[in-house]
C-alpha positions in Angstrom: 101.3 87.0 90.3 101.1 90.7 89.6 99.5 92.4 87.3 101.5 95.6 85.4 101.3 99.2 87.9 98.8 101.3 87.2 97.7 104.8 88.1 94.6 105.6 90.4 95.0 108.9 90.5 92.7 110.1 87.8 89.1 109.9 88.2 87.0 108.3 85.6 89.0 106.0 84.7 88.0 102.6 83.3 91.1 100.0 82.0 91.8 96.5 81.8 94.5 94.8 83.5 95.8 91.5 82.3 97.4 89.0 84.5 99.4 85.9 83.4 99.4 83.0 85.9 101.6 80.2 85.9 101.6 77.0 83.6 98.9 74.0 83.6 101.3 71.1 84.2 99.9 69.3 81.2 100.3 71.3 78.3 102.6 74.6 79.7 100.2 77.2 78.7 99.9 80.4 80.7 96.6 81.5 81.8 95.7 84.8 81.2 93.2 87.2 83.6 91.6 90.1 82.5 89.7 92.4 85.1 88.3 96.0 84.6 89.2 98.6 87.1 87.2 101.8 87.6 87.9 104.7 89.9 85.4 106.8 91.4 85.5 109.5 93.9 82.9 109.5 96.8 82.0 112.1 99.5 81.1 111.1 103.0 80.1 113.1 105.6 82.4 112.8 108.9 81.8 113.8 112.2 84.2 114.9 115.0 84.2 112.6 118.0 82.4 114.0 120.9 84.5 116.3 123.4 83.4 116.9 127.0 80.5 119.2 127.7 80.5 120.0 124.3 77.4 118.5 122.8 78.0 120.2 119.4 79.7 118.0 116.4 81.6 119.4 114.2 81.2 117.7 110.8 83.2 117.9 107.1 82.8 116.2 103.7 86.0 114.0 103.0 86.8 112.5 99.7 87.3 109.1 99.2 88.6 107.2 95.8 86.8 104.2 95.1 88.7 101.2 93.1 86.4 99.1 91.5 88.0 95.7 90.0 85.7 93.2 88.4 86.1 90.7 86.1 86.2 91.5 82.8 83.8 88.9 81.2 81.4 87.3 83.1 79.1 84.2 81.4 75.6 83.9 82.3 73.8 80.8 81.0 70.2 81.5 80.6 69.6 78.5 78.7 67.4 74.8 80.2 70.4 73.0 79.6 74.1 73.2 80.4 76.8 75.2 78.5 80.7 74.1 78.1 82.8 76.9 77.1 86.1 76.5 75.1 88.8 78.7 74.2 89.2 78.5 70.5 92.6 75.9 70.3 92.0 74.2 73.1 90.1 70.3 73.9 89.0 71.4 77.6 85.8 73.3 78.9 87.2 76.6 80.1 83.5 77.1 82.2 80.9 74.9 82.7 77.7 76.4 83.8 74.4 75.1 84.5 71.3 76.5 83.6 70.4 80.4 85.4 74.4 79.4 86.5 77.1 82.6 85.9 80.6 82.8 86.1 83.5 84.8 85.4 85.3 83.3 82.6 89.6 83.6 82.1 91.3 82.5 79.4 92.8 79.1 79.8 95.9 79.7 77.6 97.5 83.2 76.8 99.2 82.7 73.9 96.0 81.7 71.9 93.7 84.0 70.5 91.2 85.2 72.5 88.2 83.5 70.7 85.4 81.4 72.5 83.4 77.9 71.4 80.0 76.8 72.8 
């Protein structure tokens, strides 16, 4: 699947992009993605490859843009005991995690809302 274009021209900037993947094959829901994207640019210094007798190097600053995606929500269970995640609506654990356990967590049906149970 692919998510909707976006622009990574501008510097600075943080969105979220959503992507809806197909259907479970037991109730038909979509699930839905969300990951953060940020864009950064970063110097580097380069250096011109060596020539012949010529010990000098020649060197320049290039520019470089940096996309960052990440998942948008990430679950971190810092509890002794495991934690089952639902999406509000639904009878299945979204995420399971184990104690000191993380994960990133996607929403198991897109057309719900986007609210969580422990």
């Amino acid at each position: 699947q692919q998510s909707r274009k976006f622009n990574f021209n501008p510097l600075g900037v943080e969105e979220v992009i959503d992507v809806n993947m197909g259907s479970s094959k037991s109730s038909g829901s979509r699930k839905l993605y969300k990951f953060g994207v940020s864009i950064e640019q970063k110097a580097a210094v380069y250096f011109e490859p060596l020539r012949t007798l010529d010990l000098t190097r020649q060197q320049s600053l290039v520019y470089s843009h940096l996309i960052t995606v990440s998942p948008r929500y990430v679950m971190v269970n810092h509890l002794r005991s495991s934690l089952r995640i639902f999406q509000d609506g639904t009878d299945f654990a979204a995420t399971v995690l184990s104690p000191c356990e993380k994960a990133e967590f996607h929403w198991p049906d897109s057309s719900l809302k986007k609210m969580i149970r422990l």
